[in-house]
N, C-alpha and C positions, 0 to 999 in steps of 0.2 A: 825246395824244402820248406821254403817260407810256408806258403799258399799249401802245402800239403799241412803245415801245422795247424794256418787257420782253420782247416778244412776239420781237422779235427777235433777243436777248439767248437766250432759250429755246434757241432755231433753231443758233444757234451751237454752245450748250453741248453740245446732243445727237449736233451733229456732230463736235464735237470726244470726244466720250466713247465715238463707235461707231469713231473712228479705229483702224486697225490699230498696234499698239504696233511703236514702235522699233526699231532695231537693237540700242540702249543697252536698251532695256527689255527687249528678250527675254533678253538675257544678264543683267542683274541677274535678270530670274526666274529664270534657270538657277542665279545664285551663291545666290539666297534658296533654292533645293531644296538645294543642297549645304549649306550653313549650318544646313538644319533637322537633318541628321542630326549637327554639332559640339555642338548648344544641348542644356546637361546638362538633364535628363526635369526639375527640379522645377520648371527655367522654364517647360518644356509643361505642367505640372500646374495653376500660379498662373495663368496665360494661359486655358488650357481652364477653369477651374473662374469664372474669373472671369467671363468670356463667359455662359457657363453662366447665374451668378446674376444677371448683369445683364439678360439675357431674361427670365428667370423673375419678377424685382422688377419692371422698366417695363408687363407684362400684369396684375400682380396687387396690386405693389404702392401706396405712398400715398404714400408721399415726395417725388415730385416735381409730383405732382396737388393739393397743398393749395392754397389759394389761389387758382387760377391758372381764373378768371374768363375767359373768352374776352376777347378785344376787339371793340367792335362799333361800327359805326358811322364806318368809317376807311379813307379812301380807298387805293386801292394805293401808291400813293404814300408817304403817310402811315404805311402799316405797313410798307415798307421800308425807309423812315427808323429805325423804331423797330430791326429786324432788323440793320439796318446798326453799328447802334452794338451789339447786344447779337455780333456777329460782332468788334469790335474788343475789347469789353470781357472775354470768355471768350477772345480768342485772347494778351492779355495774363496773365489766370490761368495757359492753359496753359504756357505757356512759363516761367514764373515756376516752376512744378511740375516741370516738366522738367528745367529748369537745379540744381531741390535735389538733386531722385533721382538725377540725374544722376552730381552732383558724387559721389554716394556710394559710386559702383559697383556691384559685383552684386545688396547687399542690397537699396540703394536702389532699385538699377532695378528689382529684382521690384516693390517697393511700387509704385511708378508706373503698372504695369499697371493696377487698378483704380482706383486715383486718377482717371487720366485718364478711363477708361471713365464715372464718376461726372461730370467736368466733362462730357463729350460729350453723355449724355443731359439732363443737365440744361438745357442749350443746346435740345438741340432740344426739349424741353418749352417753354420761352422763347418757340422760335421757332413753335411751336404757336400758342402762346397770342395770339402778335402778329398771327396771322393768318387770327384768330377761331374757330379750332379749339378744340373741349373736348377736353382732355386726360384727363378724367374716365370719359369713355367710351372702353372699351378697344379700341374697334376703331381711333378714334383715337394711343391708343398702339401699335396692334401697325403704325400706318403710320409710326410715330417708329422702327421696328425696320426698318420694308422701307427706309428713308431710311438709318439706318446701312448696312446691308446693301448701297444700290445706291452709297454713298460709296467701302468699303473692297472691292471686291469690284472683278476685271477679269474679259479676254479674253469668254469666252463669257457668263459667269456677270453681267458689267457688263449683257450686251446684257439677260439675260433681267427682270437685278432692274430696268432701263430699264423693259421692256414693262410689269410688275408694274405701277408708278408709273402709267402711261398708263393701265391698264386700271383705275386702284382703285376712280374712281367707280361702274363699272360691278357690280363687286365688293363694294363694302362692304356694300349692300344685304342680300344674301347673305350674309354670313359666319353661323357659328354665334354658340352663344351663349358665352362665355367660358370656362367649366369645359369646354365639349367642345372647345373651341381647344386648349387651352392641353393634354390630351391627345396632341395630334397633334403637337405644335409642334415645329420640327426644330433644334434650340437648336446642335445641332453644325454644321450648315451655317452660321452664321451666325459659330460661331467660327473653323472655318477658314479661309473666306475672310479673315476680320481678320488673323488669324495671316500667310497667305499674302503681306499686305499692308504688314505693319508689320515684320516680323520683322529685317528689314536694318537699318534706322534703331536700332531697339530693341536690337538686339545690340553696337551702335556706343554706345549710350546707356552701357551697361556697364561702359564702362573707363574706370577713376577719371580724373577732371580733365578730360580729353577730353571724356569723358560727359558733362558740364553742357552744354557747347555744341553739342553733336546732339544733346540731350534739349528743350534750347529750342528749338531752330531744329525740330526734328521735329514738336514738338507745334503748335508755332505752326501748321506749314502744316497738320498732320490738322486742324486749327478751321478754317484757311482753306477747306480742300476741303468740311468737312463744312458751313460754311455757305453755299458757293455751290450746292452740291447740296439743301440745303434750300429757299434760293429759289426755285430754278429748279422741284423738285420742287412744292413749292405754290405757284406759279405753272399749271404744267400742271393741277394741281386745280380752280383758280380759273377759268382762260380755258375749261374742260371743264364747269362746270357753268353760267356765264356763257352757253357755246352751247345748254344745254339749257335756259336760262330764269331760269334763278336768280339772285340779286344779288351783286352783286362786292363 
């Protein structure tokens, strides 16, 4: 009954994500293009460059890979349980994080950029791990990237990082080996969609006093989005390879 809920739960989520955006949402995109050309360059500098290295670190590097032991042996259920708290528990960090940078204004907000980038992946490392994913293996990391990616990412760009998702098992088989990835890897697509996505909130973050409380309230919800988007995504993983035979 569980797994027949997620199942449906899925269904929902992918219709609500292939939704045509808003009346409200097409003109906040309009105001977030005009807005990108007010944001003085060394915000785009800290933003781009942070993006950047956070690619570059989750395919190569070890920081958030130590430890982190798959789980095995644990029903769906059971590792949503676990996910469920590790979603409440990171979306009280962030905000916590949010509300200091916030309070600080511009410096502060630049800090936050990476800050937060740091909680997010760590999170979805977490939420790897809970759902017996090795994180060790990078192919597995470069799916913690397509899961940010189909999070912060809309209009056409949402539909295709969706397909991405559905298509991985198919995929991962395939992939190269990690030195020739990591080659190819398109690190800038990955930061402007984010950019595209947060830049309203984050501009609002900026202005002292105010700034604490869209810094909290912002971060909070990017935890919320990026953990339902994890679910749902390794759920699609999970019912995908369940059809092909393999154990849940």
């Amino acid at each position: 009954m569980y797994k027949e809920n997620a199942k449906e739960e899925v269904t929902r989520w992918k219709r609500k994500l292939l939704k045509r955006p808003s009346m409200a949402g097409r003109y906040t995109k309009k105001l977030q293009v005009k807005m990108n050309t007010m944001i003085p360059e060394r915000v785009h500098t800290v933003v781009t460059t942070g993006i950047k290295n956070m690619v570059q670190a989750t395919l190569t590097g070890t920081e958030h890979t130590a430890n982190k032991e798959p789980m095995y042996d644990l029903s769906l259920e059971e590792r949503e349980e676990k996910v469920r708290q590790l979603i409440k528990s990171y979306k009280r960090t962030a905000a916590a994080e949010g509300a200091g940078t916030g309070a600080g204004g511009i410096l502060l907000g630049l800090a936050d950029f990476p800050l937060l980038l740091g909680i997010k992946m760590k999170f979805l490392f977490d939420v790897a791990q809970a759902y017996g994913y090795d994180v060790r293996d990078y192919r597995e990391r470069l799916f913690v990237l397509r899961l940010f990616q189909l999070a912060f990412s809309s209009g056409d760009k949402r539909i295709e990082a969706l397909k991405r998702i559905e298509e991985w098992e198919e995929e991962y088989n395939y992939l190269p080996s990690k030195r020739e990835y990591m080659e190819h890897v398109d690190w800038k697509e990955f930061q402007l969609n984010y950019r595209d996505f947060i830049d309203l909130p984050k501009m609002l973050q900026m202005i002292p006093g105010f700034g604490a409380i869209v810094g909290a309230a912002a971060n909070y919800h990017f935890l919320d989005l990026l953990g339902e988007t994890a679910m749902n995504s390794y759920r699609i993983r999970l019912f995908e390879q369940e059809k092909n035979g393999e154990d849940l």
